[in-house]
BALOBA-1460 file (C-alpha; in Angstrom, 3 decimals):
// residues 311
<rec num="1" residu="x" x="105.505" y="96.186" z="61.800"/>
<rec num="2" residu="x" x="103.452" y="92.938" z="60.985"/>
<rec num="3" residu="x" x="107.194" y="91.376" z="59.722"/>
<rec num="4" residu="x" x="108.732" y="92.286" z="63.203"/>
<rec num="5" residu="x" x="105.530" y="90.920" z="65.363"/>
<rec num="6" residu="x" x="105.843" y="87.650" z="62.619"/>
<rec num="7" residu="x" x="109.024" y="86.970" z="63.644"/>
<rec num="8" residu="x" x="109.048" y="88.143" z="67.522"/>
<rec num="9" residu="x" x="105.494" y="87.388" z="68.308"/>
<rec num="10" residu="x" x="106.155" y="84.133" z="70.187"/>
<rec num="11" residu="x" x="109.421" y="86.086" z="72.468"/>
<rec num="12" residu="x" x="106.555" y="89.132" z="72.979"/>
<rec num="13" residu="x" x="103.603" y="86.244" z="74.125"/>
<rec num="14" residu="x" x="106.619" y="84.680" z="76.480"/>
<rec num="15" residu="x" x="107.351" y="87.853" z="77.869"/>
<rec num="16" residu="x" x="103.849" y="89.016" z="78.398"/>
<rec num="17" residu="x" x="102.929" y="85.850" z="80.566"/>
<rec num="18" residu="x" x="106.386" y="85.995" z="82.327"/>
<rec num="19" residu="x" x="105.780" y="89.702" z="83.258"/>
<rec num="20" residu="x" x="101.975" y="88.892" z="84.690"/>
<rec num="21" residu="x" x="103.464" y="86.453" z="86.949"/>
<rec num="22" residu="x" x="106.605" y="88.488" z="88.203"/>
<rec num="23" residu="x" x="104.011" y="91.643" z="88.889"/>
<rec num="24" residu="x" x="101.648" y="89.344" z="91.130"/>
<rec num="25" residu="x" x="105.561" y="88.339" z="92.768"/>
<rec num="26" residu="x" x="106.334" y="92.000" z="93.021"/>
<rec num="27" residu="x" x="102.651" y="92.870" z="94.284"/>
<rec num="28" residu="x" x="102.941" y="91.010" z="97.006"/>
<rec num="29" residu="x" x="106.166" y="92.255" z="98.752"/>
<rec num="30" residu="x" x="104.994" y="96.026" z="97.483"/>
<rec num="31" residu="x" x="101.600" y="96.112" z="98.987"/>
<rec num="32" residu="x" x="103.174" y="94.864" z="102.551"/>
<rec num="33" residu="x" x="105.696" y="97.445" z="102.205"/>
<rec num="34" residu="x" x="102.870" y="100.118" z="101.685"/>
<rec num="35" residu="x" x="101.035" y="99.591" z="103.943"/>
<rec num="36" residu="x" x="103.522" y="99.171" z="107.051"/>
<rec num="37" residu="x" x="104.921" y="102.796" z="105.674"/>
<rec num="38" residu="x" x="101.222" y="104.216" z="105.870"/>
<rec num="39" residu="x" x="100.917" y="103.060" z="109.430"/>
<rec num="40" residu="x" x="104.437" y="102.782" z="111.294"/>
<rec num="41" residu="x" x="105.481" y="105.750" z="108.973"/>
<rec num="42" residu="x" x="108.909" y="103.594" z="108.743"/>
<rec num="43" residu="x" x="110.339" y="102.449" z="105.325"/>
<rec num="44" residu="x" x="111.424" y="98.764" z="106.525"/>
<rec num="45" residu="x" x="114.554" y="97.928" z="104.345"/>
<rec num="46" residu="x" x="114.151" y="94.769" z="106.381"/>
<rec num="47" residu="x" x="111.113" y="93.623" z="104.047"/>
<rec num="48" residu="x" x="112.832" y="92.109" z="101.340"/>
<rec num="49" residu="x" x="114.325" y="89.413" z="104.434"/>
<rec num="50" residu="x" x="111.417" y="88.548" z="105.259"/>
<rec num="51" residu="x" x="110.483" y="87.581" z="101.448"/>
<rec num="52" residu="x" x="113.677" y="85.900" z="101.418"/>
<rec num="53" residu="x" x="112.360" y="84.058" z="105.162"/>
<rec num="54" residu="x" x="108.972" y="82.926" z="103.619"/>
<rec num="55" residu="x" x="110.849" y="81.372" z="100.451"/>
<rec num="56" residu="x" x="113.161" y="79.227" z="102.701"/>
<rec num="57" residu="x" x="111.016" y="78.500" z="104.825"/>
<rec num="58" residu="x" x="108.263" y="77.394" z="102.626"/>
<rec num="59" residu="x" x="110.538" y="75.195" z="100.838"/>
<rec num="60" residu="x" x="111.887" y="73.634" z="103.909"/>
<rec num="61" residu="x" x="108.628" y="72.693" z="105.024"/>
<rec num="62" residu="x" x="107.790" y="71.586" z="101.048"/>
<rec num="63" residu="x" x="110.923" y="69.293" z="101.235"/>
<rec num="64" residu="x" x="109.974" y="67.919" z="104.781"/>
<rec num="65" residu="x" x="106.631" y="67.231" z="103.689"/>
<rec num="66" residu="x" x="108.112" y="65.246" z="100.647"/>
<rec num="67" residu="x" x="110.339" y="63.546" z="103.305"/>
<rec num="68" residu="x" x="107.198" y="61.962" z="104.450"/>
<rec num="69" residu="x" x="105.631" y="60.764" z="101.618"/>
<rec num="70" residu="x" x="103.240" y="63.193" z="101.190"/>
<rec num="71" residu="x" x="101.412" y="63.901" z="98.245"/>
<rec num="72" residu="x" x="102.379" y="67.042" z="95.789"/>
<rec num="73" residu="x" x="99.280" y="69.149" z="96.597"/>
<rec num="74" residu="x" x="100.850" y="69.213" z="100.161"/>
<rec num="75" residu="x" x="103.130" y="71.968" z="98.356"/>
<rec num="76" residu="x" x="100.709" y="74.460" z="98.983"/>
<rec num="77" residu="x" x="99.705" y="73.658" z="102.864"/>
<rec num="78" residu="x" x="103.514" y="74.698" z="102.770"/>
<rec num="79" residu="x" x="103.255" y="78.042" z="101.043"/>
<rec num="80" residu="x" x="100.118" y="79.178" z="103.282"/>
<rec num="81" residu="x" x="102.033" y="78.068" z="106.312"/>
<rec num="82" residu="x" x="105.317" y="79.556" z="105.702"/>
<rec num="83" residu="x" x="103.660" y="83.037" z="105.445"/>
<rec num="84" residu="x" x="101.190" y="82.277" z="108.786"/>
<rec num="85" residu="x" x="104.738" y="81.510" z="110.414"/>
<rec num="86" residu="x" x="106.892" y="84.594" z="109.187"/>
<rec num="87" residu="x" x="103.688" y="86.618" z="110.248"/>
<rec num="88" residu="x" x="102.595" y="85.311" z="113.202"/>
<rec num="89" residu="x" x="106.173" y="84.961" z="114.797"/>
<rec num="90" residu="x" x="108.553" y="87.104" z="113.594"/>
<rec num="91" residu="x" x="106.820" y="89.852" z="112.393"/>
<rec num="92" residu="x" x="105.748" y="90.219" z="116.207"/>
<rec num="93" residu="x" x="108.820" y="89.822" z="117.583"/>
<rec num="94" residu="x" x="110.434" y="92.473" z="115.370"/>
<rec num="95" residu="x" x="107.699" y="95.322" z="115.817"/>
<rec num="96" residu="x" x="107.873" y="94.901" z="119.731"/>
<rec num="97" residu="x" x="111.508" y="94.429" z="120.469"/>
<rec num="98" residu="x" x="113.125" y="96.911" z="117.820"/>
<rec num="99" residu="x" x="110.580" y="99.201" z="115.934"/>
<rec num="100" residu="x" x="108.389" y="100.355" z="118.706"/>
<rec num="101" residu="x" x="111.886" y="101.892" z="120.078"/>
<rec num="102" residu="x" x="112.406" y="103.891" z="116.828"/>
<rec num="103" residu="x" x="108.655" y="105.327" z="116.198"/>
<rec num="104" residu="x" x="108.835" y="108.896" z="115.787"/>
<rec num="105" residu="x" x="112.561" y="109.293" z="115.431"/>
<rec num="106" residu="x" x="114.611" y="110.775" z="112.718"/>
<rec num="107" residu="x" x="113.937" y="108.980" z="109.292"/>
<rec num="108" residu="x" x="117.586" y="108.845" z="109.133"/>
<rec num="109" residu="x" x="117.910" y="106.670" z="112.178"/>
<rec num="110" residu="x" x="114.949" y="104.254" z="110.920"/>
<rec num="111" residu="x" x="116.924" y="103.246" z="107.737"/>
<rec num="112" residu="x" x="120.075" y="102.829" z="109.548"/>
<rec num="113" residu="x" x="118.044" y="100.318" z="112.356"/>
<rec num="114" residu="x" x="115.911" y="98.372" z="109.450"/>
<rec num="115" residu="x" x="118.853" y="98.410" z="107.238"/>
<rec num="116" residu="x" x="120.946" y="96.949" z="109.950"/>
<rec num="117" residu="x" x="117.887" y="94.520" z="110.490"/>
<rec num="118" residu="x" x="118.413" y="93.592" z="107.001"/>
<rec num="119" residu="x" x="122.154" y="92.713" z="107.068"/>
<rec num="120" residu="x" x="121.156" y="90.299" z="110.657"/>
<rec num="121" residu="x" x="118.637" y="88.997" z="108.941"/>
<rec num="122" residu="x" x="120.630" y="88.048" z="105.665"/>
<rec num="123" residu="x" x="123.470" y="86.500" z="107.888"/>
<rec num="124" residu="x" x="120.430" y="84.280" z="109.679"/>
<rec num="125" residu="x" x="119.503" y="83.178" z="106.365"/>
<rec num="126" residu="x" x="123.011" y="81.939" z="105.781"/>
<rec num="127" residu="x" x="123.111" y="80.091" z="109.323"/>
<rec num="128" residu="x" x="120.124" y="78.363" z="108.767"/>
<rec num="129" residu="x" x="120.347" y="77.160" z="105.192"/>
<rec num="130" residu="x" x="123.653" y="77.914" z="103.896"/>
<rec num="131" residu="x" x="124.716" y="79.156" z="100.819"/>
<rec num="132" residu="x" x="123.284" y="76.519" z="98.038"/>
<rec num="133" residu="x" x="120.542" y="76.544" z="95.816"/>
<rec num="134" residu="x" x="117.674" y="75.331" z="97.335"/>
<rec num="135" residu="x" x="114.624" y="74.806" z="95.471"/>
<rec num="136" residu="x" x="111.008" y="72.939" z="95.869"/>
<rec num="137" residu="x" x="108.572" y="73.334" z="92.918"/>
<rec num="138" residu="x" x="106.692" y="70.500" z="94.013"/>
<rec num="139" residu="x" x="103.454" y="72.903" z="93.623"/>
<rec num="140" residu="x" x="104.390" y="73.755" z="90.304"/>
<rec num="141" residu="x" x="105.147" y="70.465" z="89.382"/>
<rec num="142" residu="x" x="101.609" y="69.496" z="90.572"/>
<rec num="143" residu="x" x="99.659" y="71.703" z="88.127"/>
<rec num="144" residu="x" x="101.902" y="71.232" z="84.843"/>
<rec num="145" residu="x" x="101.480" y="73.130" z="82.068"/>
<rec num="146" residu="x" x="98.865" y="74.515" z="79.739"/>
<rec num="147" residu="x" x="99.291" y="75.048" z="76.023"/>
<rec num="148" residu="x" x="98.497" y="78.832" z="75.376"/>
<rec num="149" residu="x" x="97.471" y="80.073" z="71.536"/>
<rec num="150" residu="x" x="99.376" y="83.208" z="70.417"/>
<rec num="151" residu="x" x="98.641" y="84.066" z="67.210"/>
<rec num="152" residu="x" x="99.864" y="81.003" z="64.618"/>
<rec num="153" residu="x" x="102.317" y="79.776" z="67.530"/>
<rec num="154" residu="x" x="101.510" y="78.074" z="70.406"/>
<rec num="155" residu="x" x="102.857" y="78.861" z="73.953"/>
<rec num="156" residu="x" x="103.811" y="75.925" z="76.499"/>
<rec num="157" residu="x" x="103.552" y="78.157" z="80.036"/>
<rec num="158" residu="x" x="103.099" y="76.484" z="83.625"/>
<rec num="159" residu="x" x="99.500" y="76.962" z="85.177"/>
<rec num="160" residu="x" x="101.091" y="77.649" z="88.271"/>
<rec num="161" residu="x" x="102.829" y="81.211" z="87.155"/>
<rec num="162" residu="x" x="99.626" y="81.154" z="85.136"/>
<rec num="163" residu="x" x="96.486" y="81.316" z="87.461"/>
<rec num="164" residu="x" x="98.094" y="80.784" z="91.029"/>
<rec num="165" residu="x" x="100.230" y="83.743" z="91.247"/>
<rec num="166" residu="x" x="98.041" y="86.216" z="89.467"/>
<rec num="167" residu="x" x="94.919" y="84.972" z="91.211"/>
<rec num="168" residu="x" x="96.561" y="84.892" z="94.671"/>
<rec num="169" residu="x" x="97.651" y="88.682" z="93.846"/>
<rec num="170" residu="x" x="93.976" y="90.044" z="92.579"/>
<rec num="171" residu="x" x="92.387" y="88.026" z="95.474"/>
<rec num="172" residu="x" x="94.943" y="89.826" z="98.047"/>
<rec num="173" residu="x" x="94.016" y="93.203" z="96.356"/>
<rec num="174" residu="x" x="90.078" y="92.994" z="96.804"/>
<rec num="175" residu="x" x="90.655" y="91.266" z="99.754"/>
<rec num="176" residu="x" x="93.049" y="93.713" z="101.543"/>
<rec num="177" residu="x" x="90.436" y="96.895" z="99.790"/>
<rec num="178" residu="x" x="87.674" y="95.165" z="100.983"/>
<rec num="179" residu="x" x="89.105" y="95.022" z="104.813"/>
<rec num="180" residu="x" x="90.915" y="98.455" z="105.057"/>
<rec num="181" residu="x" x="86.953" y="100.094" z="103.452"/>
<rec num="182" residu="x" x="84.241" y="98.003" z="104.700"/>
<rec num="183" residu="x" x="85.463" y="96.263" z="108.260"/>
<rec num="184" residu="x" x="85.899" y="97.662" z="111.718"/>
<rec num="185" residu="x" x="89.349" y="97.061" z="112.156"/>
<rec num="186" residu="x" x="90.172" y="98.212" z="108.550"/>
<rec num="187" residu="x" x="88.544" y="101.475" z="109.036"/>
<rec num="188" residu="x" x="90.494" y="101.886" z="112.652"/>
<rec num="189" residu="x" x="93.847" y="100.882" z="110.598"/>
<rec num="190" residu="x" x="92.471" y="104.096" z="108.257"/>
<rec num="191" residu="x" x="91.953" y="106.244" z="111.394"/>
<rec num="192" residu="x" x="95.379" y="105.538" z="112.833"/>
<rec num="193" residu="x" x="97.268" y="106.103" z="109.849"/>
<rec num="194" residu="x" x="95.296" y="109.442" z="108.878"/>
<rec num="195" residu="x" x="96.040" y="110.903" z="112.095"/>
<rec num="196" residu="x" x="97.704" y="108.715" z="114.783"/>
<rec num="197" residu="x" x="96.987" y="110.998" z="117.941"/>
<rec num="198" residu="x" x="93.454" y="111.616" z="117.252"/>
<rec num="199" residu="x" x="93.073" y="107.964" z="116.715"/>
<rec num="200" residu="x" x="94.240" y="107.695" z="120.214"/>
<rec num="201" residu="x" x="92.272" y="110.311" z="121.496"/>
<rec num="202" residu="x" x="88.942" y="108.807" z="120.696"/>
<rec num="203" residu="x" x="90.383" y="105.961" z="122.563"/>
<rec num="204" residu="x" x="92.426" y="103.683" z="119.991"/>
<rec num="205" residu="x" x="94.370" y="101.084" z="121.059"/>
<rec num="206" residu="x" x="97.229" y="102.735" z="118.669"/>
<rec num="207" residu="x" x="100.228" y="100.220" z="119.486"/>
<rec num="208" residu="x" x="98.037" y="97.022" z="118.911"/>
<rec num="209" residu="x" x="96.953" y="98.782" z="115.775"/>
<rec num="210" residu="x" x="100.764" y="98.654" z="114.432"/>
<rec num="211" residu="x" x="101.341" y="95.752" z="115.598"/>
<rec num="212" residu="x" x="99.218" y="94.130" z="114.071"/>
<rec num="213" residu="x" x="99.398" y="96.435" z="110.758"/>
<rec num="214" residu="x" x="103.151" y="95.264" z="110.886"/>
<rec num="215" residu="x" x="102.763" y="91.499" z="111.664"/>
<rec num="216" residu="x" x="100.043" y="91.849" z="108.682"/>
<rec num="217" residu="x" x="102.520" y="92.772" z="105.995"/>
<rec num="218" residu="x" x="104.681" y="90.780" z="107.185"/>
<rec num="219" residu="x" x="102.950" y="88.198" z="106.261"/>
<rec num="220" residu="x" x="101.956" y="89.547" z="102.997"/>
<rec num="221" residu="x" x="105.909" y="89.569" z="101.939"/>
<rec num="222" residu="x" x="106.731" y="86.009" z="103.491"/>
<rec num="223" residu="x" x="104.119" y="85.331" z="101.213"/>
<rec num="224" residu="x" x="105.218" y="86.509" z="98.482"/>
<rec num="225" residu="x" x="108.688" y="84.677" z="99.037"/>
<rec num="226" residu="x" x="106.592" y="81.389" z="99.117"/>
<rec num="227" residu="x" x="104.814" y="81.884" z="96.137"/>
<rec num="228" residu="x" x="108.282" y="82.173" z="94.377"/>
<rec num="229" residu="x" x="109.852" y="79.835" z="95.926"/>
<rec num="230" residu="x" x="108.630" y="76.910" z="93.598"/>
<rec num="231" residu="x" x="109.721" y="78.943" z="90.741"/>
<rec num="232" residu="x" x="113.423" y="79.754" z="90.857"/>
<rec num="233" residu="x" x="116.045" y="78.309" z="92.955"/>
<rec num="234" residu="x" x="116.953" y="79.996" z="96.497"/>
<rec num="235" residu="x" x="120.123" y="81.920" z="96.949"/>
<rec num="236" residu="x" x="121.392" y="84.052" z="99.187"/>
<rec num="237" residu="x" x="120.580" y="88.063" z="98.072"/>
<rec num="238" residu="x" x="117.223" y="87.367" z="96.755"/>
<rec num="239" residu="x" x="115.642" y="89.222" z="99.104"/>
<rec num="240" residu="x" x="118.023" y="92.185" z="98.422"/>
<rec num="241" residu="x" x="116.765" y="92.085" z="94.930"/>
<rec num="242" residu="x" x="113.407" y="92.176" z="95.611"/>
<rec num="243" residu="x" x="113.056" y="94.765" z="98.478"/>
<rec num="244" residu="x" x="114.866" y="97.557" z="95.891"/>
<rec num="245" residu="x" x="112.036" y="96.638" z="93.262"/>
<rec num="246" residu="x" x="109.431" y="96.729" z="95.608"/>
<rec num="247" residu="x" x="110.739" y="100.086" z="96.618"/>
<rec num="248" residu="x" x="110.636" y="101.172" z="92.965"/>
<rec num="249" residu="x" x="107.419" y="100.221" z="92.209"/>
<rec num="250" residu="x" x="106.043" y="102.382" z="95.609"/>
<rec num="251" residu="x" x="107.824" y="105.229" z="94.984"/>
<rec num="252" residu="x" x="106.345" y="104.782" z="91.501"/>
<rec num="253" residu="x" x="102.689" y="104.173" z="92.309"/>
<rec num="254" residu="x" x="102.440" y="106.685" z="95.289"/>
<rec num="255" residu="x" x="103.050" y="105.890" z="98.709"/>
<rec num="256" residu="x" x="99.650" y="104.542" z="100.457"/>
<rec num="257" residu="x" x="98.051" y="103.632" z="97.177"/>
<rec num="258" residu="x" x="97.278" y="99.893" z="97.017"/>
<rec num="259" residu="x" x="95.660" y="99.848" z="93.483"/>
<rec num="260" residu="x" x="98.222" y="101.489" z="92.369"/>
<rec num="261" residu="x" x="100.433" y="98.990" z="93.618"/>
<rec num="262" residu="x" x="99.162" y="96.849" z="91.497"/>
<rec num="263" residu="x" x="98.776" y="98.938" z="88.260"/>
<rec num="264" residu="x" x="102.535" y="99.730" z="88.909"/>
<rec num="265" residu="x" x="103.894" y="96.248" z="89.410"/>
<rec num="266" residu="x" x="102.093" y="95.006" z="86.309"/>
<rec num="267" residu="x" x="103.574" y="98.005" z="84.291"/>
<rec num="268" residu="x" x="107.147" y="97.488" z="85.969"/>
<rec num="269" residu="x" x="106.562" y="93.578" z="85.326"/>
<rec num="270" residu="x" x="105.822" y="93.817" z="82.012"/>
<rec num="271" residu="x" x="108.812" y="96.452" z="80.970"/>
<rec num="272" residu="x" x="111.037" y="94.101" z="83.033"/>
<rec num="273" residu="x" x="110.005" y="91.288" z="81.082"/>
<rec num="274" residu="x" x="110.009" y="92.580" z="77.891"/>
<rec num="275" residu="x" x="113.757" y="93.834" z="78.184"/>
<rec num="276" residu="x" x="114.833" y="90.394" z="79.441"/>
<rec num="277" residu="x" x="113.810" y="89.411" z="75.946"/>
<rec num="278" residu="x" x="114.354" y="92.014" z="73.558"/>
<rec num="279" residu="x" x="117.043" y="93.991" z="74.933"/>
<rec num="280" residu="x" x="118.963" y="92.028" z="78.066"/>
<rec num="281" residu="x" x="121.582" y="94.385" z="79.039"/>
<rec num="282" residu="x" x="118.728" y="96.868" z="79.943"/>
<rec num="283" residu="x" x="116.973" y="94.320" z="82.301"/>
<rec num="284" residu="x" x="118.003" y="95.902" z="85.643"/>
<rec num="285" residu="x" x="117.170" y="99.444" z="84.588"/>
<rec num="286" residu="x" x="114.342" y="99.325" z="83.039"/>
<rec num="287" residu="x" x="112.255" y="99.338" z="86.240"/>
<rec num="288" residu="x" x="114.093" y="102.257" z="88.011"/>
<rec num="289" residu="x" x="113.895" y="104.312" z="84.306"/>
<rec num="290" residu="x" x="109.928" y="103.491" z="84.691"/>
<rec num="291" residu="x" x="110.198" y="104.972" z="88.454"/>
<rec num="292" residu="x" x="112.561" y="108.479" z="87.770"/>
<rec num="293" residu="x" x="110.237" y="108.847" z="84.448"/>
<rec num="294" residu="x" x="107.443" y="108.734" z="86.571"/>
<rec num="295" residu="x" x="108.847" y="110.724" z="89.347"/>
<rec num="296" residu="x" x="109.858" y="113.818" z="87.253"/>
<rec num="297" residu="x" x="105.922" y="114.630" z="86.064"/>
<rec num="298" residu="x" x="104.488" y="113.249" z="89.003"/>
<rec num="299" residu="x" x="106.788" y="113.880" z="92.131"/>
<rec num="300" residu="x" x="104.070" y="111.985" z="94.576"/>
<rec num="301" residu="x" x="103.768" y="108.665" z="92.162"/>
<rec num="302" residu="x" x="101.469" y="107.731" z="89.337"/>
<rec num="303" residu="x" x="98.232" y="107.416" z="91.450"/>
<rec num="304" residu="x" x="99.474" y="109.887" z="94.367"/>
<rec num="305" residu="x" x="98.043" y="112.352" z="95.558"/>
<rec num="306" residu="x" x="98.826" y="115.387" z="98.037"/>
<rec num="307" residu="x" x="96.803" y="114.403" z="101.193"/>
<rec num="308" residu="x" x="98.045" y="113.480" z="104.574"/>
<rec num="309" residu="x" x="95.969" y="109.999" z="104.506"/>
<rec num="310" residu="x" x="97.880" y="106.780" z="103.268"/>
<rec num="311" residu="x" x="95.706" y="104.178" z="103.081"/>
């Protein structure tokens, strides 16, 4: 055993800090997802597009700001406002145009309208910026790297996967518990997505409630898209990619179950990670073997548990 970590110690130190950063990445998208399904009671295939929409967009804005001189740090005025954009405006424009329509329907008919969402949304992508790489890491750039110990080795690893994308992810997880428990509108979000027609009873406004709960996460996956976006290059399907794993690690953690989300994605992260060193050919299963491993003890996720609340 102490031959093996002698030899694979600095591959198992990479992996580790790779997988921390791809959970936060996976977080992000997974907690949006969550929590629209807790209040809209809709799984939104379309979620992984608008990850996909808050990477382009945040890089467009990243490479217009570099157009104009600007200086690095302006990388990150990008990422916040890609997400405000994504959230504010199209996350709207979805929930009142096409989702309100479907609320209450068959759950057969609400994949077929989100997944069709999805494929409109995909093509838009393609309109807009084509089908080339496009990458700014401008932000990542900014912070270089930092030189981490692991044992006698020593680990070169950017500060940006580092501290931003973990601390973004832990700050959006007390900051999101922190709303949902200890605000007003939190506890009304609670209320509506415990029981939606005694909310309205008692005289909740429930239709701003979900439209804002959906414009919300939303934002919370267009964020997510921007906080990759410095650190891989843009191509059409990412958002395919992500919305499956995102789905994984829900179904995993239990739907409605935010710190679970994140217990989840770090476990999912890490096993990714760790087969895309040790054993590559079992990188794209690894996450869904987690999930049906999971799912045959447990049945209502890791943290789930058999209650008719959600959030």
């Amino acid at each position: 055993m102490m031959e093996w970590f002698s030899d694979n110690g600095l591959l198992l130190g990479l992996a580790l800090l790779d997988g921390l950063s791809y959970a936060a990445l996976v977080f992000m998208v997974a907690v949006g997802l969550n929590l629209v399904f807790g209040v809209l009671r809709i799984v939104n295939v379309a979620h992984g597009s608008l990850f996909a929409i808050g990477a382009y967009t945040a890089a467009s804005i990243g490479i217009f700001f570099a157009s104009l001189g600007l200086p690095a740090w302006a990388g990150y005025i990008a990422l916040v406002l890609s997400a405000l954009l994504v959230g504010a405006v199209l996350g709207p424009l979805i929930e009142r145009l096409l989702l309100r329509r479907i609320y209450g329907h068959e759950d057969v008919l609400q994949l077929l309208v989100t997944f069709a969402l999805f494929m409109i949304l995909e093509d838009v992508q393609k309109l807009i910026w084509g089908v080339q790489p496009i990458m700014q890491d401008a932000p990542m750039k900014f912070l270089g790297t930092v030189d981490i110990p692991f044992g006698e080795d020593v680990i070169p690893f950017t500060a940006y996967q580092l501290f931003v994308l973990p601390g973004v992810a832990v700050a959006t997880l007390a900051a999101l518990a922190w709303f949902l428990r200890r605000t007003l509108t939190g506890r009304v979000i609670v209320a509506v997505t415990t029981d939606k027609e005694a909310a309205t009873a008692m005289g909740i406004d429930a239709a701003k409630i979900m439209l804002l709960t959906f414009s919300f996460g939303a934002g919370l996956a267009a964020l997510g898209g921007a906080l990759a976006s410095p650190t891989t290059s843009l191509v059409p399907g990412v958002g395919a990619s992500t919305i499956v794993l995102s789905f994984a690690v829900v179904a995993t953690a239990g739907l409605g179950q935010i710190e679970g989300a994140a217990l989840t994605s770090l476990m999912i992260g890490l096993g990714r990670s760790i087969a895309v060193y040790f054993a590559p050919e079992f990188e794209v299963v690894v996450p869904y073997i987690i999930m049906v491993a999971v799912l045959l003890v447990r049945p209502q996720g890791l943290f789930g548990v058999l209650e008719t609340r959600r959030v």
